[in-house]
The first five atom37 places (N, CA, C, CB, O) and aatype in JSON, in Angstrom:
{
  "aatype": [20, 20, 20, 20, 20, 20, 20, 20, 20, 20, 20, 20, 20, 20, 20, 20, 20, 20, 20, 20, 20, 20, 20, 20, 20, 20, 20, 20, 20, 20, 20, 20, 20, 20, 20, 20, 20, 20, 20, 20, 20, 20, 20, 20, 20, 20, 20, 20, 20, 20, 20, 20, 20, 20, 20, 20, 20, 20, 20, 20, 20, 20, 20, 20, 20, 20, 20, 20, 20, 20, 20, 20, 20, 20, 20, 20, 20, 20, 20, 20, 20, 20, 20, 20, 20, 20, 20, 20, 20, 20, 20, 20, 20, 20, 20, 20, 20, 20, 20, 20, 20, 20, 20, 20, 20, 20, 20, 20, 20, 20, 20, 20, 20, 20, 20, 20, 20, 20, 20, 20, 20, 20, 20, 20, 20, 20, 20, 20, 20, 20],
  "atom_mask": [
    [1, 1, 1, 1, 1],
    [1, 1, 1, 1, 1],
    [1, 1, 1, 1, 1],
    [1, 1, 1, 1, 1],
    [1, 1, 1, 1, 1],
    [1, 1, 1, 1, 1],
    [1, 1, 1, 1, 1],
    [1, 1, 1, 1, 1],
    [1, 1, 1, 1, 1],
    [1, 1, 1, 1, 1],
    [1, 1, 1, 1, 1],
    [1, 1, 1, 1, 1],
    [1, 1, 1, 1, 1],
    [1, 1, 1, 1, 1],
    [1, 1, 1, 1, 1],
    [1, 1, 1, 1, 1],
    [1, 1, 1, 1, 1],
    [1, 1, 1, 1, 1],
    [1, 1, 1, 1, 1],
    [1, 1, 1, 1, 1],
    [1, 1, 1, 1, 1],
    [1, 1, 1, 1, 1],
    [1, 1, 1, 1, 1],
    [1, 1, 1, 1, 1],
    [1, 1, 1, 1, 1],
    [1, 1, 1, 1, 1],
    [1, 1, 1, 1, 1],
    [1, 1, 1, 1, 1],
    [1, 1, 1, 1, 1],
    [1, 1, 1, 1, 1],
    [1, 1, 1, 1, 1],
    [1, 1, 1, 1, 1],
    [1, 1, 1, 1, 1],
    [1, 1, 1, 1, 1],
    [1, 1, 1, 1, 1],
    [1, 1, 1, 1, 1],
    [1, 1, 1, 1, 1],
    [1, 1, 1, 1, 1],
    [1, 1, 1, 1, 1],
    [1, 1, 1, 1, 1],
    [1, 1, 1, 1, 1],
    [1, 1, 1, 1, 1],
    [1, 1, 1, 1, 1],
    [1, 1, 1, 1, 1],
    [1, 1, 1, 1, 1],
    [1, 1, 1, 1, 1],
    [1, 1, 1, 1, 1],
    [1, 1, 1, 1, 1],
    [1, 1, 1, 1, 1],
    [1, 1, 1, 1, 1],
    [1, 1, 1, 1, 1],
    [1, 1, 1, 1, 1],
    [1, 1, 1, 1, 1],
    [1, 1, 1, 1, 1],
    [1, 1, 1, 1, 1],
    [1, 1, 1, 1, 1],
    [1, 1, 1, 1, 1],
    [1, 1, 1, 1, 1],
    [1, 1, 1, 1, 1],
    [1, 1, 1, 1, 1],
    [1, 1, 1, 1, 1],
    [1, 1, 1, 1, 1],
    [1, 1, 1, 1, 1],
    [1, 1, 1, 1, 1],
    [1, 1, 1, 1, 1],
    [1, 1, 1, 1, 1],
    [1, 1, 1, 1, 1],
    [1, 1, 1, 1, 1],
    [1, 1, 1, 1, 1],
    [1, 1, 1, 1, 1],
    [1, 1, 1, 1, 1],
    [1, 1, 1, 1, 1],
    [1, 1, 1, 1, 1],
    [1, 1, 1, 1, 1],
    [1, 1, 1, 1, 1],
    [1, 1, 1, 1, 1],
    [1, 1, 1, 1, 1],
    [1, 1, 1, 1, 1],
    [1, 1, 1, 1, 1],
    [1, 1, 1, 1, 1],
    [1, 1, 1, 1, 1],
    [1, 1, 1, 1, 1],
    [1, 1, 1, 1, 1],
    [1, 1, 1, 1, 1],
    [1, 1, 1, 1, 1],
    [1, 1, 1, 1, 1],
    [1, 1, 1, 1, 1],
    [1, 1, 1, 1, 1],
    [1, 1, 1, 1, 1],
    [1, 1, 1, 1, 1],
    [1, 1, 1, 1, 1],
    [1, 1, 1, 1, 1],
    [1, 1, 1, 1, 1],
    [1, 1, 1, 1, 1],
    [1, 1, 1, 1, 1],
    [1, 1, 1, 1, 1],
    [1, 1, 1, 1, 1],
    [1, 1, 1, 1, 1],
    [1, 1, 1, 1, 1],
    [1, 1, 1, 1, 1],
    [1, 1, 1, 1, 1],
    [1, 1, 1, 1, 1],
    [1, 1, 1, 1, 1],
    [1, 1, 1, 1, 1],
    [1, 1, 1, 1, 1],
    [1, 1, 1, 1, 1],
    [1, 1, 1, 1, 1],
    [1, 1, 1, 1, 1],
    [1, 1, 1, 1, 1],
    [1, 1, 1, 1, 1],
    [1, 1, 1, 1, 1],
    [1, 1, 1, 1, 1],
    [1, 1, 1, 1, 1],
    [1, 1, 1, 1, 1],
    [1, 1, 1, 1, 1],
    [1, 1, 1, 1, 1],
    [1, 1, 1, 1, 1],
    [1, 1, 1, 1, 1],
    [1, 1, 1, 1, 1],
    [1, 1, 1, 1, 1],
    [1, 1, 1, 1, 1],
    [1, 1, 1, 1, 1],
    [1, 1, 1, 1, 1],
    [1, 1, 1, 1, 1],
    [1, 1, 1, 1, 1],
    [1, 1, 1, 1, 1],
    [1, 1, 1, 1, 1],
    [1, 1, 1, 1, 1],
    [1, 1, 1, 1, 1],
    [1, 1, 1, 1, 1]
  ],
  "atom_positions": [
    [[-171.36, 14.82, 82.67], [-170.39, 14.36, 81.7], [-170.74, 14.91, 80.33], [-170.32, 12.81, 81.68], [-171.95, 14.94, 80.09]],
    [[-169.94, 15.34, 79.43], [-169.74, 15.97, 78.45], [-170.24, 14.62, 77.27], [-168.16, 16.63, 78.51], [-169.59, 13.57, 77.24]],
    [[-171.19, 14.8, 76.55], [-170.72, 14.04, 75.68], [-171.43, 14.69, 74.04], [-171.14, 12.44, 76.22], [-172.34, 15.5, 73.84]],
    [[-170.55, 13.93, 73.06], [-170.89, 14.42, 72.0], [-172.01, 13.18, 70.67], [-169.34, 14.94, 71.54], [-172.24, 11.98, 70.79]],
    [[-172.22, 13.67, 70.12], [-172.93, 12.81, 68.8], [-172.11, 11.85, 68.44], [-173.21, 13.62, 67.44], [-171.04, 12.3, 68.03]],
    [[-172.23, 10.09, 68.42], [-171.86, 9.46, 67.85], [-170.76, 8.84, 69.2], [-171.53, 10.1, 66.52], [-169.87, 8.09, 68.81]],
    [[-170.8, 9.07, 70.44], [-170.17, 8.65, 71.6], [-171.14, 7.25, 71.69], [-170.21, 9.84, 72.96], [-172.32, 7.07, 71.4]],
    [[-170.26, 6.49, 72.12], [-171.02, 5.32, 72.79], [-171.06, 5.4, 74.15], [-170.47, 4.04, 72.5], [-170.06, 5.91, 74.64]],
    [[-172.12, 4.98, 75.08], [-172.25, 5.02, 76.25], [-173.02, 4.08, 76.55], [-172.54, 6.05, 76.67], [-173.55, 3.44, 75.64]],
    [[-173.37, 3.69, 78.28], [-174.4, 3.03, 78.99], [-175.09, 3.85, 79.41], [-174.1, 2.25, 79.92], [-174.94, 4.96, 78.91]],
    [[-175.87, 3.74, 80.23], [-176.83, 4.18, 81.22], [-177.53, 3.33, 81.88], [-177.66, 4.93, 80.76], [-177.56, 2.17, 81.45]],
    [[-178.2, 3.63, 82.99], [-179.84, 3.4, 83.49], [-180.67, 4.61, 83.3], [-180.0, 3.03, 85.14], [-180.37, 5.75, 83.66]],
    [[-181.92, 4.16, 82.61], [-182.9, 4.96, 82.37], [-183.66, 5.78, 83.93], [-183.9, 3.97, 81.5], [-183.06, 5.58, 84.99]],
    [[-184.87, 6.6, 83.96], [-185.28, 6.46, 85.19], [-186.28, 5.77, 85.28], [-185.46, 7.46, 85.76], [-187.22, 6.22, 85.94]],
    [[-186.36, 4.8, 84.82], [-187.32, 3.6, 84.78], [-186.4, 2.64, 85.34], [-187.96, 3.15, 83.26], [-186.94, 1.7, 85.92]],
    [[-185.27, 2.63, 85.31], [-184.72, 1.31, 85.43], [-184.01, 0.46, 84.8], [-185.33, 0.75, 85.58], [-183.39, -0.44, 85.36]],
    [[-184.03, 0.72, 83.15], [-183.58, -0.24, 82.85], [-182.3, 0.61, 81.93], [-184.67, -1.27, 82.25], [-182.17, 1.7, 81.38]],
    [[-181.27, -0.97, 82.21], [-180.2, -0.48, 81.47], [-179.6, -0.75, 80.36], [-179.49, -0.49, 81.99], [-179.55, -1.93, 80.01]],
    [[-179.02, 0.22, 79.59], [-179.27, 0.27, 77.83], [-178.04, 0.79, 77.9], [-180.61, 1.26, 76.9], [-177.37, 1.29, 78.81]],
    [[-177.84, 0.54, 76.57], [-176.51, 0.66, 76.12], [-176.27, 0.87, 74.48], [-175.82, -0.59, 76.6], [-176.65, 0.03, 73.66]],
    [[-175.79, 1.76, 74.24], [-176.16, 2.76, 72.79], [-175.35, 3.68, 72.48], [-177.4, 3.57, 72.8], [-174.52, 3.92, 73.36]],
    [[-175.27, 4.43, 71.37], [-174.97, 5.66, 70.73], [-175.75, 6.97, 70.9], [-174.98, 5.38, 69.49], [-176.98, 6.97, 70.91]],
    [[-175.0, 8.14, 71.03], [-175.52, 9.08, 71.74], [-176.24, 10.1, 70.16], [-174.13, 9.83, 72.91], [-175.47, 10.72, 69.43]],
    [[-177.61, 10.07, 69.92], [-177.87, 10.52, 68.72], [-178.27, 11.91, 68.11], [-178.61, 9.84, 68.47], [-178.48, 12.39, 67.0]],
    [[-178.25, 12.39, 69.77], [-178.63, 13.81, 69.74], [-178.3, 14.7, 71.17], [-180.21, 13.82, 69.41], [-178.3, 14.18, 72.28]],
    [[-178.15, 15.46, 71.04], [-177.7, 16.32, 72.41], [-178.24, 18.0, 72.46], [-175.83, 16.34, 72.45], [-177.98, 19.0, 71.79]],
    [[-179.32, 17.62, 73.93], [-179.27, 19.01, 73.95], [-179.12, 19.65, 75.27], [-180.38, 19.48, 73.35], [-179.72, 19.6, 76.34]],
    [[-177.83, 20.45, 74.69], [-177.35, 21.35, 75.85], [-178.08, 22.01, 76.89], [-176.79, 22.29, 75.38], [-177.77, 21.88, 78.08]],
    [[-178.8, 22.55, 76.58], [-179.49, 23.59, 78.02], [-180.5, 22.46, 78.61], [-180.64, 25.4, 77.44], [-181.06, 22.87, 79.63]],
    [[-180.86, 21.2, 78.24], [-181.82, 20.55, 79.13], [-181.08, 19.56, 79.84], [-183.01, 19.95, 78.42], [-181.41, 19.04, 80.9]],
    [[-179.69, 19.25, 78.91], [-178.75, 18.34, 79.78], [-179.27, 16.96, 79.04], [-179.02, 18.43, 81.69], [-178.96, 16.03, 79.77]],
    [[-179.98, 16.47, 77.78], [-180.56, 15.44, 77.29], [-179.56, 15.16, 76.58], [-181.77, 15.53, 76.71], [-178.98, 15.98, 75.86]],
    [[-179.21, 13.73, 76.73], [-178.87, 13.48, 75.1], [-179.97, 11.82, 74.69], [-176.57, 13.12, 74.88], [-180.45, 10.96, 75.43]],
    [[-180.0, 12.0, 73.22], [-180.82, 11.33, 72.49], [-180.13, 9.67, 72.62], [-180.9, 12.08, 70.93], [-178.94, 9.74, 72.3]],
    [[-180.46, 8.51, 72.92], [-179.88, 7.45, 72.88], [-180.16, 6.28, 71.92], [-179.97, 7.16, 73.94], [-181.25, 5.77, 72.17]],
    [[-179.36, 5.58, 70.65], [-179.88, 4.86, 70.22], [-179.89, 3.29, 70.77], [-179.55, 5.13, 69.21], [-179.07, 2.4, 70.6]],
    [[-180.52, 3.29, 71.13], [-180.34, 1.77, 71.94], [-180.02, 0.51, 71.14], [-181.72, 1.35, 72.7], [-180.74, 0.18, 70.19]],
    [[-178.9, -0.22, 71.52], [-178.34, -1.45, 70.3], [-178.38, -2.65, 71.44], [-176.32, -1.15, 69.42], [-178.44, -3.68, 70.77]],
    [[-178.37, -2.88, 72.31], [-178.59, -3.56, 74.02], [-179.31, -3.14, 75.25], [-177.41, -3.62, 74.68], [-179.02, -2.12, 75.87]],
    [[-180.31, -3.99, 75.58], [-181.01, -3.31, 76.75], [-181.22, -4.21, 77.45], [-182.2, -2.59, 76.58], [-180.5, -5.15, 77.11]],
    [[-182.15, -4.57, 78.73], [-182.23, -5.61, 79.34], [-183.89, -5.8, 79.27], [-181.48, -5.5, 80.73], [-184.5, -6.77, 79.72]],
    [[-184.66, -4.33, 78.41], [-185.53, -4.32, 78.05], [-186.01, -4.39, 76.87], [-185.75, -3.77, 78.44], [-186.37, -3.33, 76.37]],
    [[-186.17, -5.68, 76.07], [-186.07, -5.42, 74.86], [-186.57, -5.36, 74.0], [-185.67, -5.71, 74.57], [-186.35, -5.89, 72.91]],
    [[-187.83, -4.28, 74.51], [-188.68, -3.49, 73.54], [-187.56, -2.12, 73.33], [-190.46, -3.05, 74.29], [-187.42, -1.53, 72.26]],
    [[-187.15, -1.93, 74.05], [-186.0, -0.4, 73.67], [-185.39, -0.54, 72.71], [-184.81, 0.04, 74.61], [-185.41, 0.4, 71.93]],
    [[-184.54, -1.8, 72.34], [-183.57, -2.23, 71.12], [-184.36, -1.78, 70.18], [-183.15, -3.81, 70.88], [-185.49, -2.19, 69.9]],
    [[-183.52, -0.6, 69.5], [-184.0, -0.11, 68.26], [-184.79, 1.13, 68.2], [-184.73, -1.06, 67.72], [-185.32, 1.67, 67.22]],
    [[-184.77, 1.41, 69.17], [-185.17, 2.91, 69.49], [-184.75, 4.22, 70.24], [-186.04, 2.81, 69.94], [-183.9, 4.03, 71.11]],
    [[-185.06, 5.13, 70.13], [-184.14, 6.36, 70.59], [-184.98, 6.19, 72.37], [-184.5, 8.33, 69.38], [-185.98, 5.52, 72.65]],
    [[-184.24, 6.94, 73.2], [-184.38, 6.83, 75.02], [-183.66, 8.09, 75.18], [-183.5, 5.3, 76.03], [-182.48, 8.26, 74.86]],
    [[-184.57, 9.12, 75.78], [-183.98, 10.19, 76.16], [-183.71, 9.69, 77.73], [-184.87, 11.54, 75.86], [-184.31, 8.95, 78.51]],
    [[-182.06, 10.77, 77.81], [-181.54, 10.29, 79.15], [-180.9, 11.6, 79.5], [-180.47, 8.92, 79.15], [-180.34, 12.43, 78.78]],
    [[-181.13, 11.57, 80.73], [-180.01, 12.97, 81.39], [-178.72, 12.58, 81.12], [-180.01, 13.3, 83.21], [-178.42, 11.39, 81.24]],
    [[-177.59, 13.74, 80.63], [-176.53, 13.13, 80.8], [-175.46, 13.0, 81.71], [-176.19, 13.3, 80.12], [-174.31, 12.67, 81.43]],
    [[-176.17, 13.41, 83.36], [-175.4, 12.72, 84.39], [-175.34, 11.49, 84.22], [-175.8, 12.88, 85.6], [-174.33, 10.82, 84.46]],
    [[-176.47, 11.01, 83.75], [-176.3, 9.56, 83.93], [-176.14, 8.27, 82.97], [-177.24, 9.32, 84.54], [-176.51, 7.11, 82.78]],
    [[-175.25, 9.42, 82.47], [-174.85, 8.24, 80.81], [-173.47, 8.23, 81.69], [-174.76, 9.11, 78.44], [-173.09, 8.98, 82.6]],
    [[-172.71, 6.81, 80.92], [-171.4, 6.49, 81.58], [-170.93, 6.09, 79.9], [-171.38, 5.07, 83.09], [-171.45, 5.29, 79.13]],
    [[-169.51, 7.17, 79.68], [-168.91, 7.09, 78.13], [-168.35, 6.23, 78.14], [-168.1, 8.02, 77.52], [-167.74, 5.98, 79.18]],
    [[-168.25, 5.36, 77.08], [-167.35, 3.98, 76.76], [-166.05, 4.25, 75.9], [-168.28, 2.85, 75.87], [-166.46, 4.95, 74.97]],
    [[-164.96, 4.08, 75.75], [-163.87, 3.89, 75.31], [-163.99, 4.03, 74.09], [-163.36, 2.92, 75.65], [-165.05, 3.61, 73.63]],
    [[-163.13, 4.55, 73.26], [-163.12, 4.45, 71.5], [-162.96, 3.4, 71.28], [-162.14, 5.13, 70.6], [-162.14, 2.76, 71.95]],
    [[-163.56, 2.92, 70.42], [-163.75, 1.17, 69.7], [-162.19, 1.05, 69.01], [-165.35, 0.97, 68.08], [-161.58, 2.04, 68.6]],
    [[-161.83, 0.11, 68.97], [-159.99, -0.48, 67.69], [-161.06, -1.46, 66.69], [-157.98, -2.16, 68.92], [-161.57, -2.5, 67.09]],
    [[-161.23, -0.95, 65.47], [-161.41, -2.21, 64.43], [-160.27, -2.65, 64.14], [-162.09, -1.97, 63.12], [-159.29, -2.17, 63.57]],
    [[-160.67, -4.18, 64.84], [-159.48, -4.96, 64.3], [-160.63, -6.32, 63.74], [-158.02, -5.42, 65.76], [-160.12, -7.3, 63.18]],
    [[-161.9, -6.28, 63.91], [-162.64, -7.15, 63.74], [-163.56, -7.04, 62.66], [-163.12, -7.33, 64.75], [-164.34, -6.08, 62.59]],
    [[-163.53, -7.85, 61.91], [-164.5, -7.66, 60.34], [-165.73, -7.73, 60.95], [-164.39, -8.98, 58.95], [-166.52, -6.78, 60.88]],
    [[-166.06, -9.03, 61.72], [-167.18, -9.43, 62.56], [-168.06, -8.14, 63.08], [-166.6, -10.26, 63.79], [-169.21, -7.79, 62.84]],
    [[-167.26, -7.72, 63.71], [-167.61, -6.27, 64.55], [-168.13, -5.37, 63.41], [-166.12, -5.45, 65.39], [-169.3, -5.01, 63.36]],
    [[-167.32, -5.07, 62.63], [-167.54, -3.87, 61.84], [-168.73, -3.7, 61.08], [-166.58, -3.73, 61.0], [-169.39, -2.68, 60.9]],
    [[-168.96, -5.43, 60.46], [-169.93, -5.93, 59.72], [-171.76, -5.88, 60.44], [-169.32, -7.43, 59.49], [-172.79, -5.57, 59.86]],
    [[-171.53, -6.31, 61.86], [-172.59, -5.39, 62.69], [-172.97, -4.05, 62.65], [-172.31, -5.39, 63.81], [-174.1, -3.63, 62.39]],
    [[-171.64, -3.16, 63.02], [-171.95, -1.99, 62.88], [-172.56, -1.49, 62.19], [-171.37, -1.51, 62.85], [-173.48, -0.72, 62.46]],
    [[-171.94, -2.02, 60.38], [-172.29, -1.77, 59.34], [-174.29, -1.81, 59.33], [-171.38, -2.82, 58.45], [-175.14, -1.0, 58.97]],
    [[-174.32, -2.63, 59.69], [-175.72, -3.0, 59.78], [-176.94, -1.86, 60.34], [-175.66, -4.2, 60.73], [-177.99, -1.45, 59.84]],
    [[-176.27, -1.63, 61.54], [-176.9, -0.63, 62.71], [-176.62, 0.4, 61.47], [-176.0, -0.36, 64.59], [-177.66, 0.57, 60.83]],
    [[-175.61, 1.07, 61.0], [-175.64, 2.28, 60.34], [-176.8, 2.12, 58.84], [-173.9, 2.63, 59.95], [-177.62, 3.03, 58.7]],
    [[-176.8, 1.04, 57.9], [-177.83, 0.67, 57.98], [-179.23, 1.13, 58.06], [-177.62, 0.24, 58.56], [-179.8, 1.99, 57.39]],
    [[-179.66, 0.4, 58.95], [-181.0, 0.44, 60.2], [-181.56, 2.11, 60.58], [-180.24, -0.33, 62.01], [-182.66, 2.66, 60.55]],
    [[-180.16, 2.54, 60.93], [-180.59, 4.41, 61.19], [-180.09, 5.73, 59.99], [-179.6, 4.98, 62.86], [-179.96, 6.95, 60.09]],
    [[-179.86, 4.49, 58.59], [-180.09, 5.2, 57.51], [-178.69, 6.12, 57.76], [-181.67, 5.96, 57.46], [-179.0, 7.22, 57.31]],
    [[-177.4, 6.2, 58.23], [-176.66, 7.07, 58.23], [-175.74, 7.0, 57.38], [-176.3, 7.23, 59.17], [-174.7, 6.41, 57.66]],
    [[-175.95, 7.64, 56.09], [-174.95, 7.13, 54.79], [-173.36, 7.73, 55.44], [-175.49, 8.09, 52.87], [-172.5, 6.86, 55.49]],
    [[-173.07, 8.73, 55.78], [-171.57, 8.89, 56.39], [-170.85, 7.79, 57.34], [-171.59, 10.16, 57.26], [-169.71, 7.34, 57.41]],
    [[-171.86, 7.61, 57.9], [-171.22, 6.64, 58.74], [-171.02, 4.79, 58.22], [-172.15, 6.8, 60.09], [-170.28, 3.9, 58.62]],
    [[-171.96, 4.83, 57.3], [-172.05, 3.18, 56.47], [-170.88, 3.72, 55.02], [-174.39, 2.6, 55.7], [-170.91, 3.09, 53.96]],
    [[-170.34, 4.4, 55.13], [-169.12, 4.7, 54.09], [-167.56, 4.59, 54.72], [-169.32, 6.33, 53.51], [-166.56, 3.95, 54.39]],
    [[-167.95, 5.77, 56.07], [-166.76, 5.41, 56.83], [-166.48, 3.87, 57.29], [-166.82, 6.24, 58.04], [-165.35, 3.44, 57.09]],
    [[-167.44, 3.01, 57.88], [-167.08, 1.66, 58.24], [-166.99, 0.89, 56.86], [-168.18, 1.0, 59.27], [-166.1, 0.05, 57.01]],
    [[-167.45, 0.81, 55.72], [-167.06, 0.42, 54.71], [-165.56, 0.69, 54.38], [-167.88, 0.86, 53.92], [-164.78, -0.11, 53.86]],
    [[-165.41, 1.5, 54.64], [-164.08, 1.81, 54.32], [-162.77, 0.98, 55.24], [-164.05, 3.4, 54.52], [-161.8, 0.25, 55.05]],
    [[-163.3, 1.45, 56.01], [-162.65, 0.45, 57.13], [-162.88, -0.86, 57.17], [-162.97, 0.76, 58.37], [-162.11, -1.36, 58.0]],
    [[-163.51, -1.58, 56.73], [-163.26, -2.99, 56.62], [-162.93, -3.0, 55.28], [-164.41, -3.98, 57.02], [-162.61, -4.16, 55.06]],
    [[-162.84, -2.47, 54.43], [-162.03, -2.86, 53.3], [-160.48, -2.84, 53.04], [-162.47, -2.2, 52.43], [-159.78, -3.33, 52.17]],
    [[-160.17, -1.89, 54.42], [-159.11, -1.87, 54.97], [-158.44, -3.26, 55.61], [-159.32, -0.92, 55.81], [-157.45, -3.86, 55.19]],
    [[-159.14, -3.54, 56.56], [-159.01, -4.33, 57.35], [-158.95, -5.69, 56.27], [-160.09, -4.16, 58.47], [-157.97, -6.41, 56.49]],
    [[-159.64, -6.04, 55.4], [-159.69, -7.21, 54.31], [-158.57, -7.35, 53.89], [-160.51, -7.07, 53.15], [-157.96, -8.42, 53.96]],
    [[-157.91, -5.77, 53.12], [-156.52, -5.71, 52.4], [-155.58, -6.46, 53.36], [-155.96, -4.09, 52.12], [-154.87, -7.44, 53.11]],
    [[-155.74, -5.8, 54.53], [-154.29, -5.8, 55.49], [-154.53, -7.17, 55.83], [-154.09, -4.64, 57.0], [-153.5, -7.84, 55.93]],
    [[-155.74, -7.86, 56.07], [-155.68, -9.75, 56.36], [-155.46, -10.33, 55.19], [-157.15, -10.58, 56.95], [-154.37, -10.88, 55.14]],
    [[-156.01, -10.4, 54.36], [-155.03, -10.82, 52.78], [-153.47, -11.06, 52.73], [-155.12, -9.52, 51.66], [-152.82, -12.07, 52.48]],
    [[-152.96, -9.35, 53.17], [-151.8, -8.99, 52.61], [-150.65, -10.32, 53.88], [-151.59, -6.83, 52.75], [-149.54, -10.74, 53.57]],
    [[-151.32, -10.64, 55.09], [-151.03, -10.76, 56.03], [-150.83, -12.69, 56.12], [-152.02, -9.88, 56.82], [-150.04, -13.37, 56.76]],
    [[-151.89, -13.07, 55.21], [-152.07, -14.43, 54.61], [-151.28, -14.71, 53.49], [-153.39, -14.67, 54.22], [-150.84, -15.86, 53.48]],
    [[-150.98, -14.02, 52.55], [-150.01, -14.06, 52.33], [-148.08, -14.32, 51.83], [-150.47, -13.98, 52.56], [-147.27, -14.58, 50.94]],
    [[-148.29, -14.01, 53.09], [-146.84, -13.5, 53.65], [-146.25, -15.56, 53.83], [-147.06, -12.15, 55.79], [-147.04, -16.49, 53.93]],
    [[-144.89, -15.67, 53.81], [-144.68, -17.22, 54.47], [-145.01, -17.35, 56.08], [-142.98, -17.71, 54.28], [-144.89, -16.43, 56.89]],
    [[-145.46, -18.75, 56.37], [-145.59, -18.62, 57.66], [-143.85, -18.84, 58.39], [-146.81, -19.79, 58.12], [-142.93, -19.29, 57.71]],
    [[-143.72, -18.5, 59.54], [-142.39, -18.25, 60.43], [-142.88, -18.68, 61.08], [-141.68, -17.11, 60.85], [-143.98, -18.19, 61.35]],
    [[-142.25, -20.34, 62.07], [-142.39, -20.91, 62.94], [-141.64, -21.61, 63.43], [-143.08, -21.28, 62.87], [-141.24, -22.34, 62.51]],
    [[-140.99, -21.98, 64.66], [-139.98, -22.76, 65.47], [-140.06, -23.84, 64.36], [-140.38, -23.25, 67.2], [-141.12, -23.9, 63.74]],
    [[-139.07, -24.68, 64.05], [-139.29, -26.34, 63.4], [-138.27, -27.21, 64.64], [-138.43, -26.58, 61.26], [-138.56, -28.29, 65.15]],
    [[-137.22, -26.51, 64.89], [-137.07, -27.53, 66.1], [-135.86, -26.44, 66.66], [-136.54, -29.51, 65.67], [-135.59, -25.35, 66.14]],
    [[-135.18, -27.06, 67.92], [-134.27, -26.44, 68.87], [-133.23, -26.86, 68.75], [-134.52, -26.51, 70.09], [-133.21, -28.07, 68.49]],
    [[-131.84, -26.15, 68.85], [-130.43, -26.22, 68.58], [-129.97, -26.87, 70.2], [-129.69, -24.5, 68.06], [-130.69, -26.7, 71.18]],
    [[-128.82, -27.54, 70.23], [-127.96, -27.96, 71.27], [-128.08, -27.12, 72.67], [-126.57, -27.88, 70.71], [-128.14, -27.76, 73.73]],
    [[-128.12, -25.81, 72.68], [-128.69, -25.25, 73.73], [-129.98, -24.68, 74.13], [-128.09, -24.6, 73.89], [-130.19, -23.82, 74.99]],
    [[-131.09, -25.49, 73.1], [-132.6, -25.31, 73.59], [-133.16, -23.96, 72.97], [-132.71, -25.24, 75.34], [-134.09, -23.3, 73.45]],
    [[-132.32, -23.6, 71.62], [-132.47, -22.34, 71.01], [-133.3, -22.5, 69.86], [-131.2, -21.73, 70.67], [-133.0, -23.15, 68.85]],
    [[-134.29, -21.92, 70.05], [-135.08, -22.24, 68.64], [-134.89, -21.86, 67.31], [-136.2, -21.84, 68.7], [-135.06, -20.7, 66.93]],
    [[-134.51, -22.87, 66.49], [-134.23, -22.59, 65.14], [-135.07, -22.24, 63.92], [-133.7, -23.48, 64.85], [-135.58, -23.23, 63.4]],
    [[-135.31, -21.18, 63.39], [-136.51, -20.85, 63.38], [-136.7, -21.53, 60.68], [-136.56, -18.4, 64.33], [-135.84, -21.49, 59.8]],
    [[-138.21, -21.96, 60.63], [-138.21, -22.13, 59.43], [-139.01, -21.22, 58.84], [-138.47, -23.29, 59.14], [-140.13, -21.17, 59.35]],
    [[-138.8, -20.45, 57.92], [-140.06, -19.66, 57.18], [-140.58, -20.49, 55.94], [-139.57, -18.09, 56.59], [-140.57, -20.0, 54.81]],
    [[-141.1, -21.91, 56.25], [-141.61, -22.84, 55.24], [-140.47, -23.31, 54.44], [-142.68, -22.22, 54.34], [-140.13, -24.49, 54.53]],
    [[-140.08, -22.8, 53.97], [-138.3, -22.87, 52.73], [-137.31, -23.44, 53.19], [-137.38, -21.41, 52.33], [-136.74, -24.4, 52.67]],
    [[-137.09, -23.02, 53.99], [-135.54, -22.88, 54.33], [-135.42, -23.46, 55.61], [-134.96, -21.35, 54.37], [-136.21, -23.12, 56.48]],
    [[-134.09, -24.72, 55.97], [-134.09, -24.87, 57.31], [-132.82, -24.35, 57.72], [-134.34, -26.23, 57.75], [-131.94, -24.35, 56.86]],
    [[-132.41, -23.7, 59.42], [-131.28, -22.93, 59.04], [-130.81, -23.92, 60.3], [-131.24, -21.01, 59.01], [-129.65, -23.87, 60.72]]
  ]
}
């Protein structure tokens, strides 16, 4: 499997144990890539690099920030491995994410207040009853 810098993946080590991390380095002709371990089941690994073949990394899905929570971790880990590009890009993105929940709070709330003669919901945006 193909993978590049900054992929998230799993694995099992050939020790056994299984970790789960960011891919921190890759090298082509040995088939290695560098792993930063953020979950393991061994957890002296958390927090350290694990070289792994990369048959046997399994790639994980692109992340959706939709979560401050989340991001605010990340933030952390980037952080931890000193990566100023990457603790700018997620900064950025949750400052995003802040605007757009603000902008989103807001707004009036829109909610059923009660049902018309044929069980049709009549809808109030706080103001107004129609």
């Amino acid at each position: 499997m193909k993978v590049e810098v900054s992929d998230w993946v799993q694995a099992t080590t050939k020790n056994g144990e299984f970790i789960h991390g960011f891919v921190d380095a890759v090298d082509e002709q040995q088939g290695i890539a560098n792993i930063f371990v953020v979950n393991s089941d061994n957890e002296e690994s958390v927090g350290k690099p694990v070289a792994v073949r990369e048959r046997l990394l399994r790639k994980l899905p692109a992340y959706v920030f939709e979560d401050t929570d989340a991001i605010q971790s990340l933030i952390d880990i980037a952080l931890s491995t000193k990566d100023e590009q990457w603790f700018n890009e997620l900064s950025e993105k949750w400052k995003d994410l802040q605007q757009s929940r603000s902008k989103e709070e807001s707004r009036p709330a829109v909610y059923p207040s009660s049902t018309n003669r044929i069980n049709y919901p009549v809808w109030n945006s706080g103001r107004n009853r129609i």
